[in-house]
N, C-alpha and C positions, 0 to 999 in steps of 0.2 A: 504494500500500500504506500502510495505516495505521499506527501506531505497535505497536496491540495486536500485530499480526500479526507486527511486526520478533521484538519482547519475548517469542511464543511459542517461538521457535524457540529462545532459549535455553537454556528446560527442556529435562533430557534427558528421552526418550520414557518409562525406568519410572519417573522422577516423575509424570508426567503419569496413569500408571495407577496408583500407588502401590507398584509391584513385581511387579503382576500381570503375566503373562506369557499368559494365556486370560482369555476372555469367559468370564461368569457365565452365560450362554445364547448358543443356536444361532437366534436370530431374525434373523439380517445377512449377506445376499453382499453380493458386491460390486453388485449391481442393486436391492438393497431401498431404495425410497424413504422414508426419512427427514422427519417434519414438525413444528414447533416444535407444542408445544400452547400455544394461548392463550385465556384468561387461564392461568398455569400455576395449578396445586394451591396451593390457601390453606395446606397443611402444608408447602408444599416449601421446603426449604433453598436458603437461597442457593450458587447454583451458585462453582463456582468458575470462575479466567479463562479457561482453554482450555473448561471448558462453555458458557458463555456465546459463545465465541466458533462452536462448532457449533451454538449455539441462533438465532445472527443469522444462517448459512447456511442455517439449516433453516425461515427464515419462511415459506417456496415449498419444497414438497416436490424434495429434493436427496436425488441418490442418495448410497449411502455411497463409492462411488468416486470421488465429484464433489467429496466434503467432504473425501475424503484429498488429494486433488491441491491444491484451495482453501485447504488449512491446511497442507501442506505436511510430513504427517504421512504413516509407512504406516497401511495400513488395520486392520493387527490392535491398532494404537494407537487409532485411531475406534474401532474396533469396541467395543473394552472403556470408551472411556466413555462411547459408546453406549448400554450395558448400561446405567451409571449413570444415568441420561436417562432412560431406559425404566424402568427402576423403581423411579425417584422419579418417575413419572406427568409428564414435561416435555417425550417428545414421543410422537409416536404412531410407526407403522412400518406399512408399507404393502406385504404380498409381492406378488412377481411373479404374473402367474397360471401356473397349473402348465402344465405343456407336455404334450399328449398323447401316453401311453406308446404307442399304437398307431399301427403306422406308414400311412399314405399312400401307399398300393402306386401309385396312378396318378400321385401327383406323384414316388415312388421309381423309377419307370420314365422319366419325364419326365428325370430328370438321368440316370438311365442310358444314356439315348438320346445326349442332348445330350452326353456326356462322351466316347462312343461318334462323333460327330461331331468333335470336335475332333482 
């Protein structure tokens, strides 16, 4: 473990969000992949250190579950500077694909069997 890493766990969590307590958007489970964008935006503000330190996890698409455990944060603290990230354009977000609302009668028979077996 690095140093930065020691040095964030100091902040408390609503520093880190500013006292927010909600995301400014609905774009994050726990399964959304997460990616630094590089080069970032010519207008972007320098991050601060805990962004900076989700922007060096997010060089490889990392989900947001992986970045809470790695930064040793919960994830409605990710989540919200997250938000921040996402719209100062610094990283991209990547949903899951959606799962089919219709069900699968022969693979739904299939565990009925098998459950029916056990």
């Amino acid at each position: 473990m690095n140093g930065g890493d020691a040095a964030g766990r100091l902040v408390r969590p609503f520093a880190l969000t500013g006292g927010r307590t909600r995301p400014s958007r609905a774009d994050f489970t726990l399964i959304t992949m997460v990616t630094a964008v590089d080069p970032p935006p010519e207008r972007a503000a320098r991050p601060q250190p805990e962004h900076l330190r989700i922007l060096r996890w997010c060089a490889e698409p990392t989900s947001v579950a992986e970045l809470a455990a790695h930064l040793d944060l919960s994830v409605s603290v990710v989540v919200i500077m997250l938000c921040d990230l996402l719209e100062a354009g610094r990283i991209s977000v990547h949903r899951p694909a959606p799962v089919s609302r219709t069900a699968d009668l022969a693979l739904l028979q299939k565990v009925r069997d098998g459950l029916g077996r056990l």
